[in-house]
Structure formats: C-alpha cells, structure tokens
Biotite code that builds the C-alpha atoms (Angstrom):
import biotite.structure as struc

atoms = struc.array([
    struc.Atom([35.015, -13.035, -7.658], chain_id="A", res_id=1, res_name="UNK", atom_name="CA", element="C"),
    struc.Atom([32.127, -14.627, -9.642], chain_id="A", res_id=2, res_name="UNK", atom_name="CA", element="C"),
    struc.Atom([30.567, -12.285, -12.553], chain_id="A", res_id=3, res_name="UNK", atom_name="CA", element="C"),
    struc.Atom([27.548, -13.354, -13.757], chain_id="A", res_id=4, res_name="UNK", atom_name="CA", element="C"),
    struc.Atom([28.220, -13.779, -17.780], chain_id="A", res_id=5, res_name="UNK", atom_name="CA", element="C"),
    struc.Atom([25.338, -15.553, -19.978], chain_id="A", res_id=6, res_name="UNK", atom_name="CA", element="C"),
    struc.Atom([27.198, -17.749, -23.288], chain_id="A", res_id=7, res_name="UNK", atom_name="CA", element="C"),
    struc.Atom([26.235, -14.897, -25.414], chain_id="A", res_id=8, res_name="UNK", atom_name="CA", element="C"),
    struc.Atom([28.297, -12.170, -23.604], chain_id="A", res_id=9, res_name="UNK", atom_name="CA", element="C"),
    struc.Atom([31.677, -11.281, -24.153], chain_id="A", res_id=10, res_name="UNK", atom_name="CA", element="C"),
    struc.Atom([33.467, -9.007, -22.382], chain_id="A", res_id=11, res_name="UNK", atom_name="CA", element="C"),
    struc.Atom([33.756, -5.996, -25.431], chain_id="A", res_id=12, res_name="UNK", atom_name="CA", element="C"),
    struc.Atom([35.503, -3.312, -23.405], chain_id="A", res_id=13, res_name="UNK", atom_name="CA", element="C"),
    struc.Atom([37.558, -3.232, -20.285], chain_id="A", res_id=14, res_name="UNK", atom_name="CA", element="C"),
    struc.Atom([39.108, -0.417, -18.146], chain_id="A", res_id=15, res_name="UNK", atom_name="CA", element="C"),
    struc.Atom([41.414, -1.845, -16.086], chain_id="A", res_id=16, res_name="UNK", atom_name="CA", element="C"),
    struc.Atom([42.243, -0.608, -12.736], chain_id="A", res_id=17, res_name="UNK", atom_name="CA", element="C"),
    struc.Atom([44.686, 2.184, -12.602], chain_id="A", res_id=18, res_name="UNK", atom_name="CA", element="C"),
    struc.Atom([42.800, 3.590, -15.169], chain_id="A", res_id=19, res_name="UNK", atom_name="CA", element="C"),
    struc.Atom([41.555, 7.101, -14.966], chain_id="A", res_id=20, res_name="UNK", atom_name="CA", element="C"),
    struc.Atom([38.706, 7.596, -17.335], chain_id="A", res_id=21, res_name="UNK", atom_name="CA", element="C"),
    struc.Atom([36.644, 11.646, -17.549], chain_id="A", res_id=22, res_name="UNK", atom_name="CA", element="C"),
    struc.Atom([33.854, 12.163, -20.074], chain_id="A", res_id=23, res_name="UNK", atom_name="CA", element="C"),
    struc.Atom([30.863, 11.025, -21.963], chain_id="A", res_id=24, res_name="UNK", atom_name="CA", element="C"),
    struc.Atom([31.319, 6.800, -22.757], chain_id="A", res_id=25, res_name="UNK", atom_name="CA", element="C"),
    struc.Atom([29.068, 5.312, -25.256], chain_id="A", res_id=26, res_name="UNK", atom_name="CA", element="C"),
    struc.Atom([29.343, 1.338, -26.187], chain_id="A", res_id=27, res_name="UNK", atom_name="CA", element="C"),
    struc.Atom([27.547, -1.607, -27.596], chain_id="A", res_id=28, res_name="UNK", atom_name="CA", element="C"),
    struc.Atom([28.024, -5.531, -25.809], chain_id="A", res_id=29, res_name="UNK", atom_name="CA", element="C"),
    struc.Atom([29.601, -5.414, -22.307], chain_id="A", res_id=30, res_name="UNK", atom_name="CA", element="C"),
    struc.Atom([31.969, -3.336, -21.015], chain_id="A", res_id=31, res_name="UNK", atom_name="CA", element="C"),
    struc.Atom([33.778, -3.898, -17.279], chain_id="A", res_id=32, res_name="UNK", atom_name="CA", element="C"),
    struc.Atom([35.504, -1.091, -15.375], chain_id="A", res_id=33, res_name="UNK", atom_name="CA", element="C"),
    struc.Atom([37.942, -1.525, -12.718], chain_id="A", res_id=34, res_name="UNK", atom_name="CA", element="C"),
    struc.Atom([39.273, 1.396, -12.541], chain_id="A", res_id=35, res_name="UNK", atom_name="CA", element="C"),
    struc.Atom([37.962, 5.013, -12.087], chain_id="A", res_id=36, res_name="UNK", atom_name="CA", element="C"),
    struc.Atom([35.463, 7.015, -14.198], chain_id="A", res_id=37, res_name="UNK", atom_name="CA", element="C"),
    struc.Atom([33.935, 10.194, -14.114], chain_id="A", res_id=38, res_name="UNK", atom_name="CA", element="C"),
    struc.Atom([30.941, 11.315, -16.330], chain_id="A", res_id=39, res_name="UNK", atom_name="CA", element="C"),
    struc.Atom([28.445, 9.965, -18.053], chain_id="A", res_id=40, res_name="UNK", atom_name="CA", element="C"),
    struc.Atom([27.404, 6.338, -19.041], chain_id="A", res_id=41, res_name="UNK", atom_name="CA", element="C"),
    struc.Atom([25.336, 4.841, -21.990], chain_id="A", res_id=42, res_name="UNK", atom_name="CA", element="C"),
    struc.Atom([24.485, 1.915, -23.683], chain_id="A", res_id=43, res_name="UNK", atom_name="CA", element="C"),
    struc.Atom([21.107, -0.860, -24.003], chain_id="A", res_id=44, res_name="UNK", atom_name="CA", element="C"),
    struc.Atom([23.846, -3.866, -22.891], chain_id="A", res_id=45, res_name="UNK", atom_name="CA", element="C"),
    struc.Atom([25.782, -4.547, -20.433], chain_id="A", res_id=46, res_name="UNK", atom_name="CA", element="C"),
    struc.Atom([27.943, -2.805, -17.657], chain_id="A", res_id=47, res_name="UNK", atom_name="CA", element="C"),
    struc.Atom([30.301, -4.387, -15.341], chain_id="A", res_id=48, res_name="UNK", atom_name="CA", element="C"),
    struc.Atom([31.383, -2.021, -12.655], chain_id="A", res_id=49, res_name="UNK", atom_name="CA", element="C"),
    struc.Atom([34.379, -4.123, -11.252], chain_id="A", res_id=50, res_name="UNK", atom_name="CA", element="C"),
    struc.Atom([35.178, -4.714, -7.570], chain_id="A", res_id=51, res_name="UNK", atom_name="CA", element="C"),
    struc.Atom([37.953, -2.463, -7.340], chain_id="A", res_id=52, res_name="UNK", atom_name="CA", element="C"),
    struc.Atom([36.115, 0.026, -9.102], chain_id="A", res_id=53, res_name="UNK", atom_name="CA", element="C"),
    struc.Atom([35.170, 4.022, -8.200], chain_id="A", res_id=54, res_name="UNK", atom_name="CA", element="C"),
    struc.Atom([32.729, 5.754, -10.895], chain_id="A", res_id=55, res_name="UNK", atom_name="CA", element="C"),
    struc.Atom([31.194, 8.795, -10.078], chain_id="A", res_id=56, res_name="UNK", atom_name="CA", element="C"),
    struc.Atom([28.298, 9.287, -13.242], chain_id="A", res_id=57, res_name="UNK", atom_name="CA", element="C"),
    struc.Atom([25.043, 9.283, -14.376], chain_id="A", res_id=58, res_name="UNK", atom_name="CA", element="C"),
    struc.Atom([24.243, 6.036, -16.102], chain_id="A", res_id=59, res_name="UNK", atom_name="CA", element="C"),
    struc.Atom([21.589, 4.539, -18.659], chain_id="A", res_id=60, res_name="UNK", atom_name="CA", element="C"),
    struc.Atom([21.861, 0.909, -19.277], chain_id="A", res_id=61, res_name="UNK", atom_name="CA", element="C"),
    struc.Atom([20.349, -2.652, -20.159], chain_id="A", res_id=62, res_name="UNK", atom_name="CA", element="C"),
    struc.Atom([21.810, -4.118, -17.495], chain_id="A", res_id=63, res_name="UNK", atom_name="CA", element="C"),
    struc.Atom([24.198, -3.676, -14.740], chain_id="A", res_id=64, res_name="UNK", atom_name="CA", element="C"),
    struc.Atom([25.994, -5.542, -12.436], chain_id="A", res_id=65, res_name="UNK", atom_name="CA", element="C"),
    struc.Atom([27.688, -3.233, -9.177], chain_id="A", res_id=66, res_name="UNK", atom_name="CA", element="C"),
    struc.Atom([30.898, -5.129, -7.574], chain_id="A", res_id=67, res_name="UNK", atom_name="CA", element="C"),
    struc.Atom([32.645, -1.407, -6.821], chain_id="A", res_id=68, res_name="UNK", atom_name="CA", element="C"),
    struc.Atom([31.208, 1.910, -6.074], chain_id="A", res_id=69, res_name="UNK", atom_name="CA", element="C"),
    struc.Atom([28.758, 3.580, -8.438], chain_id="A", res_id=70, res_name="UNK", atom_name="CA", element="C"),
    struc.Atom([27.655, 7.499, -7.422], chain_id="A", res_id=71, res_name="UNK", atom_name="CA", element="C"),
    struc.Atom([25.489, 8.954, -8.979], chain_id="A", res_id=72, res_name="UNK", atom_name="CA", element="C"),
    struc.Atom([22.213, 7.933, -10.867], chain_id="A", res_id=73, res_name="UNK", atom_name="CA", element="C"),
    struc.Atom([21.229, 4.552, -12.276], chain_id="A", res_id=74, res_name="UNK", atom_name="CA", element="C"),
    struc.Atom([18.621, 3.948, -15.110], chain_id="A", res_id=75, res_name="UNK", atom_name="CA", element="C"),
    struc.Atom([18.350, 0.258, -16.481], chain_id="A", res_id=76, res_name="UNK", atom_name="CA", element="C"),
    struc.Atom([15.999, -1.246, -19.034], chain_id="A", res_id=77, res_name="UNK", atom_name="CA", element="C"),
    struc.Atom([16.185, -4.911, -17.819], chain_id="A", res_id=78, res_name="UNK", atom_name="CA", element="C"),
    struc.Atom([18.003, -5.050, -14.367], chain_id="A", res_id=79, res_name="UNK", atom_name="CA", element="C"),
    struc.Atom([20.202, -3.619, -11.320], chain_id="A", res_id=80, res_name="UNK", atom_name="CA", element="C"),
    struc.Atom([22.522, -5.989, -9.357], chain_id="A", res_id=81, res_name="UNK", atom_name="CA", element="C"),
    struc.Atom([24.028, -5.262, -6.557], chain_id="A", res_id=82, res_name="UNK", atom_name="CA", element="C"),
    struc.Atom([26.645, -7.417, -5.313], chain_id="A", res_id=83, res_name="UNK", atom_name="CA", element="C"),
    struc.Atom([27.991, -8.167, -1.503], chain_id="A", res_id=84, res_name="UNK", atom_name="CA", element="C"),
    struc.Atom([30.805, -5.731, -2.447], chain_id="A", res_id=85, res_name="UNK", atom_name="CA", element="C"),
    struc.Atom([28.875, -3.454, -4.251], chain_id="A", res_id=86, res_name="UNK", atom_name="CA", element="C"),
    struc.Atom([28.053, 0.295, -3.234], chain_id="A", res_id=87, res_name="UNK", atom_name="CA", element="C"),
    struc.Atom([25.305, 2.485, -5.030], chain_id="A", res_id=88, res_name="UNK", atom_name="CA", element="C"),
    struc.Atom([24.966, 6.207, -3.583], chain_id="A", res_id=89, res_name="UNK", atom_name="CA", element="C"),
    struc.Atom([22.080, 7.297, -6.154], chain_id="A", res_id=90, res_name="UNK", atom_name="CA", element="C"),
    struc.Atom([18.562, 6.961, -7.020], chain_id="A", res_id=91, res_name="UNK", atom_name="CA", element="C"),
    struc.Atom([17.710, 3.890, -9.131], chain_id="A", res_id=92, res_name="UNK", atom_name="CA", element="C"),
    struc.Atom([14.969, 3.602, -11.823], chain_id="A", res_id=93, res_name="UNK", atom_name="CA", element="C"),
    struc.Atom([14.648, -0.292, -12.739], chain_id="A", res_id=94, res_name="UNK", atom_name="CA", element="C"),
    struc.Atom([12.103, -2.749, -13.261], chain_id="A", res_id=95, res_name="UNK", atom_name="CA", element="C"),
    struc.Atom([14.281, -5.795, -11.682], chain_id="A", res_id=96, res_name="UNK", atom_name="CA", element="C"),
    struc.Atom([16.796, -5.728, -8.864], chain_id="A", res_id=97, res_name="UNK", atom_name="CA", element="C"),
    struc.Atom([18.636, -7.993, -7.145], chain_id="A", res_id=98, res_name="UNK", atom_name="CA", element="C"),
    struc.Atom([20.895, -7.245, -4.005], chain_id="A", res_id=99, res_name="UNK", atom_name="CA", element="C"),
    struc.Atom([23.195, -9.549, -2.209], chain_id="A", res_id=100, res_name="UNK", atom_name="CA", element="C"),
    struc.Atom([23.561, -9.581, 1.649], chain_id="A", res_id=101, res_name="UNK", atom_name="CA", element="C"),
    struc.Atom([26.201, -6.905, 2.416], chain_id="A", res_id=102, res_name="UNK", atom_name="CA", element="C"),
    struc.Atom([25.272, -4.774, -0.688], chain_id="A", res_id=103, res_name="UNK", atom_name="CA", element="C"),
    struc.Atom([24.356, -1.199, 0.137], chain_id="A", res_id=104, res_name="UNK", atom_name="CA", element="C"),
    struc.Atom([21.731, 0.977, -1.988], chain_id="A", res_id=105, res_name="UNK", atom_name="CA", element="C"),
    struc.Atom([21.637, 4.495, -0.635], chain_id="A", res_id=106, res_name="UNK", atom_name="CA", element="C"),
    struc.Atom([18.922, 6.225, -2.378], chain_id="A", res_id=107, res_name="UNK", atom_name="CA", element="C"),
    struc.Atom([15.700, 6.153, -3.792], chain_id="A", res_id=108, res_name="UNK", atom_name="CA", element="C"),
    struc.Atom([14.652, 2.923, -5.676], chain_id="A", res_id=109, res_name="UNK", atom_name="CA", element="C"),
    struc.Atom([11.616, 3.193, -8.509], chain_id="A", res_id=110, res_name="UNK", atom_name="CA", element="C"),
    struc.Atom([10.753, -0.011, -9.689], chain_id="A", res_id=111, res_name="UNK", atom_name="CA", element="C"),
    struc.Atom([9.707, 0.569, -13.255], chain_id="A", res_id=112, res_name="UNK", atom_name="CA", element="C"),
    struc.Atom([8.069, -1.314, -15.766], chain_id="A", res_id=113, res_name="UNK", atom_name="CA", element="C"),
    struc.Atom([6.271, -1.108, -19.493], chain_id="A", res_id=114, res_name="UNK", atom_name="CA", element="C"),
    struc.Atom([2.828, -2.009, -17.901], chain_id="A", res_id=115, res_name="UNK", atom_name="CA", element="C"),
    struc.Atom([0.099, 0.351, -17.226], chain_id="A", res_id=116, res_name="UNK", atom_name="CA", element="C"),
    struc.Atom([-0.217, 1.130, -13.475], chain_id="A", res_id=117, res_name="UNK", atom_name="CA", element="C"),
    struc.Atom([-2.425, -1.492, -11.832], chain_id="A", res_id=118, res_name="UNK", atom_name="CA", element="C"),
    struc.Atom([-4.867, 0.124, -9.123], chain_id="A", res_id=119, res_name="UNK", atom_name="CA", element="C"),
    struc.Atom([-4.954, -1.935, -5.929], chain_id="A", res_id=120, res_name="UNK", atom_name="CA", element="C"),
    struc.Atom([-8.864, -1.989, -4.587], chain_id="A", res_id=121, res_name="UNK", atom_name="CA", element="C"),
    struc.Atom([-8.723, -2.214, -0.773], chain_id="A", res_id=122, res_name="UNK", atom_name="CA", element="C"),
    struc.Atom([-12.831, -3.352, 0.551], chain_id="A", res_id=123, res_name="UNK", atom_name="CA", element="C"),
    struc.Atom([-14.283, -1.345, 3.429], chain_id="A", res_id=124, res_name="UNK", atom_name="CA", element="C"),
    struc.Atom([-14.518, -2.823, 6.886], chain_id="A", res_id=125, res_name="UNK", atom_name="CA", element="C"),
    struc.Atom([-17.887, -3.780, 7.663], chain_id="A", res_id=126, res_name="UNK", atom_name="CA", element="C"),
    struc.Atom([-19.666, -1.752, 10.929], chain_id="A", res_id=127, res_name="UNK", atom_name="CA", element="C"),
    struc.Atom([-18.596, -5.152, 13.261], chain_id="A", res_id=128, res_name="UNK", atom_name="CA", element="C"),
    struc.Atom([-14.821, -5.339, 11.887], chain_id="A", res_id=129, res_name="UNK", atom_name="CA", element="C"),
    struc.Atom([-14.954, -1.645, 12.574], chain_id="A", res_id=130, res_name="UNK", atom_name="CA", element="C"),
    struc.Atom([-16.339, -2.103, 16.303], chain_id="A", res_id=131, res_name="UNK", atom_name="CA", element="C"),
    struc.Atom([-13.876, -5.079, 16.610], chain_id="A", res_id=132, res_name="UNK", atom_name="CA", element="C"),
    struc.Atom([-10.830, -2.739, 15.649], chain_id="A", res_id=133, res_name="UNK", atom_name="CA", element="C"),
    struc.Atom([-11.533, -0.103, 18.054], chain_id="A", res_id=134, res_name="UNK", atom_name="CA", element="C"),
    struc.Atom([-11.976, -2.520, 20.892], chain_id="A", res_id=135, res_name="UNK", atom_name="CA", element="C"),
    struc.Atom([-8.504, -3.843, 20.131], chain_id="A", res_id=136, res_name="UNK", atom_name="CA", element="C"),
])
C-alpha cells in the first residue's frame, strides 16, 4: 500500500490496528489510524485513515487521505482522497477531491471553495435555433 507523504510530513500519531479508540481527538501534523474510532475528528493537517481501518465520526480536516472506511461526515480545507480501498458513507464538503477507480463515495459531495460564487450566463436561442430544436 502506497500513502501519499510529501518530505515535510511525518507521521505524528498512529493508532494501530487492534486499537479501539471513543471520543473527541484533537492533533497537529499527521496522524494515521488503522484501527477503530468512534467520535469526533479535528485538526488543519493531515489524516490518514489506514486500510484496515473502521471510524465512525464527524471529521474537520486539512487534508485527508481514505484507505479504510470513514462514516460519517467529512469537512476538509485543502482536499479529500479517496483511495481504491477506500469507503466514505457521508456527505463531503471540500474544495479538491480525488477518487481512485474502485473507491466508493456514498453521499452528498459540495465542492467548496474561498471564491465568490461565479454566475454562469447561458445566451437565448435565437427564433431559427428555436424552430430548428422543435423540428428535431
């Protein structure tokens, strides 16, 4: 299994599996889980959820990469991944994600970002493109 780690990160935290973990968890840098978790998640780095990992919480992040199951809600700064083993069962708020072939995502996605909403101007169809499209 290939985790995606720039120079600058260093694993800070780890749960390994066999771990049962119930409760708020706060951290700073990046933390991995392999095991199971229950609760509530929070930090503006990183979060690993591990292959053989099962964490049922609402989560606020920087980033987050899903190998394991996540359910519950996801809400990251920077960017979602979702892995070919990876299972989300939640609604995720992010402004970048990325999903393998074979990675699921079973809920609703918003795609949000710091910019203003941009209005999209669709022209109207002139009488003969309107004639046209009612022949057709």
């Amino acid at each position: 299994m290939k985790f995606r780690l720039r120079a600058s990160d260093q694993v800070s935290g780890f749960l390994d599996k066999g771990t049962n973990v119930t409760g708020e968890l706060e951290f700073a840098g990046t933390l991995r889980i392999d095991g199971n978790f229950h609760g509530s998640i929070s930090t503006g780095d990183v979060l690993i959820i591990g292959e053989h990992a099962l964490v049922h919480a609402d989560i606020k992040v920087g980033e987050i990469e899903v190998h394991g199951q996540v359910f519950g809600s996801i809400q990251a700064k920077r960017r979602v991944e979702v892995t070919a083993t990876g299972r989300i069962r939640g609604d995720v708020q992010t402004p970048v994600l990325v999903t393998s072939a074979g990675g699921v995502l079973d809920g609703r996605i918003e795609m949000a970002s710091d910019r203003p909403d941009e209005t999209t101007v669709t022209p109207r169809a002139t009488p003969q493109q309107r004639a046209r499209q009612e022949r057709d």
